[in-house]
C-alpha positions in Angstrom: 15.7 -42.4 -5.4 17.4 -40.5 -8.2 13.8 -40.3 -9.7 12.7 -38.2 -6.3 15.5 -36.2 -6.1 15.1 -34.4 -10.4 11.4 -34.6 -9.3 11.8 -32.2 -6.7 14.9 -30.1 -8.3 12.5 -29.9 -11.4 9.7 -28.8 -9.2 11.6 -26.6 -7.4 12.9 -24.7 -10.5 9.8 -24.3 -12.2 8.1 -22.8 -9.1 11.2 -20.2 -8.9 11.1 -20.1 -12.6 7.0 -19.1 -12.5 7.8 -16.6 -9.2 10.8 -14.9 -11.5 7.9 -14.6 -14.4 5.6 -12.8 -12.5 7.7 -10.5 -10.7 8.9 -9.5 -14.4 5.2 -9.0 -15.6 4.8 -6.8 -12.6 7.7 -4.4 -13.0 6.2 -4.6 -16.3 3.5 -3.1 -15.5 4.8 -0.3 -13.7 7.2 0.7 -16.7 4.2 0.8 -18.4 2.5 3.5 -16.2 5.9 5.7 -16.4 5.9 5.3 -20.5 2.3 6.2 -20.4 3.5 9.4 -17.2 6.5 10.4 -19.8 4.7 10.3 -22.8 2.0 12.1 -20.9 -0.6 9.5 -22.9 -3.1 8.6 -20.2 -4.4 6.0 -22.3 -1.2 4.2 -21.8 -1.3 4.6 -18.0 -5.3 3.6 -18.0 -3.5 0.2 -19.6 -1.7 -0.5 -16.0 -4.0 0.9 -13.6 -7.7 -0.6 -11.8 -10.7 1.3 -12.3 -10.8 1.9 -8.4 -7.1 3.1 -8.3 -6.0 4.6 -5.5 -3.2 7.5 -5.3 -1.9 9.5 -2.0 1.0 11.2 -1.9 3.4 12.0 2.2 5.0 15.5 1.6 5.9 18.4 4.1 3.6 21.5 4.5 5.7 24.7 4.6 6.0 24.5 8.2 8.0 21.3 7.6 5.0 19.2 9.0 4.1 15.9 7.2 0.9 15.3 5.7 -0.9 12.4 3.7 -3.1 13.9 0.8 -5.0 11.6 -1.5 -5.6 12.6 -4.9 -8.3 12.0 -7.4 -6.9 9.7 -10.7 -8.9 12.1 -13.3 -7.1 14.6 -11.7 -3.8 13.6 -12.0 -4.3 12.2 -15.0 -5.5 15.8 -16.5 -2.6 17.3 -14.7 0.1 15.3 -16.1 -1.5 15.7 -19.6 -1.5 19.3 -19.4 2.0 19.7 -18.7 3.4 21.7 -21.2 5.5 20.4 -24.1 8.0 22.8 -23.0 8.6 21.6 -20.0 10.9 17.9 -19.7 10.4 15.7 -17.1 11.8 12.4 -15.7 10.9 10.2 -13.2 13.8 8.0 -12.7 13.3 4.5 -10.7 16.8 3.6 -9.1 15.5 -0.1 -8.0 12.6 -2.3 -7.9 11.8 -4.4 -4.9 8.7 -6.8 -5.5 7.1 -9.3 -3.5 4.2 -11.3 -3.8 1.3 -13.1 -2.8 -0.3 -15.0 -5.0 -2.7 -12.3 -6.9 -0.9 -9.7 -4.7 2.1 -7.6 -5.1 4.1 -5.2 -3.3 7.0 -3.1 -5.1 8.9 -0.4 -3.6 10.7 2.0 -6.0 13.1 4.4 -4.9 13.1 7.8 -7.3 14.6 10.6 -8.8 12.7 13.6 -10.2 14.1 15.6 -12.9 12.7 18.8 -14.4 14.3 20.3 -17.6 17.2 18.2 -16.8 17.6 19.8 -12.9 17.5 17.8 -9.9 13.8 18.4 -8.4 13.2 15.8 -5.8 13.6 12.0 -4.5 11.9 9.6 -3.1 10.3 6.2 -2.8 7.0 4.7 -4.5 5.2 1.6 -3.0 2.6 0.4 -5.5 0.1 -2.3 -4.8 -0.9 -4.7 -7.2 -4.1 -7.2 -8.1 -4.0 -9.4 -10.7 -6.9 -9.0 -12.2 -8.0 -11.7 -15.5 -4.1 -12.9 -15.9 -3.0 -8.8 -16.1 -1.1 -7.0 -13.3 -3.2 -3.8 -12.5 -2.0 -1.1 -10.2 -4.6 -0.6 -7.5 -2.6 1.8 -4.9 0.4 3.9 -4.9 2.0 6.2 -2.6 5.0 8.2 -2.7 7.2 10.3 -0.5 8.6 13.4 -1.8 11.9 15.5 -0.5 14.6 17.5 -1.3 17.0 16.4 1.1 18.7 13.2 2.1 18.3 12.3 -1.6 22.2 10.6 -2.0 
């Protein structure tokens, strides 16, 4: 009986040991798209995206109305590279919530935006993962954007 019972604590502990692991190797993954975003090295981010990668961003049109717009990934990446090296910015992720599936994962990621060290916006980020050959690729990501309720 006293066999069973390690067997199953052991079990037990390895599975929440392996679960632990991967949710690491995920948020890995997305600190590794934000180096690549601060460093404005798109090589880096290429590391921690798919191919197909898909980005949309919910904001307000001037009339306060919300929209969804989808953007192309050559795009951003050429816009975030052609930032100027004047110009500081910071993305700064408050939390990470992950949860997964198997080769799935979910992470929501509450923000700050900073701009040459002024407050520019908040919100939240919600990536979608694939694991893809034993590597955690980004494959969506979505983010709201505002200026208030940002506390």
């Amino acid at each position: 009986m006293k066999y069973a019972i390690n067997l199953l604590f052991i079990i037990a502990f390895s599975t929440t040991f392996a679960q632990e692991n991967e949710r690491v190797a995920v948020q890995k993954t997305i600190e590794t798209f934000f180096d690549g975003f601060h460093k404005q090295d798109s090589t880096i981010i290429k590391q921690s995206v798919s191919d197909t990668i898909v980005l949309q961003t919910i904001a307000r049109d001037k009339k306060g109305e919300a929209y969804v717009r989808k953007d192309k990934f050559h795009d951003f990446l050429k816009s975030i590279v052609g930032i100027p090296e004047t110009t500081k910015f910071k993305e700064k992720i408050l939390s990470y919530n992950i949860q997964m599936d198997g080769t799935m994962a979910h992470a929501w990621t509450p923000y700050e935006f900073w701009i040459n060290g002024e407050f520019h916006h908040c919100g939240v980020n919600s990536f979608q993962l694939f694991k893809d050959s034993g590597d955690w690729k980004i494959i969506y990501l979505i983010d709201t954007r505002r200026k208030e309720g940002c506390d």
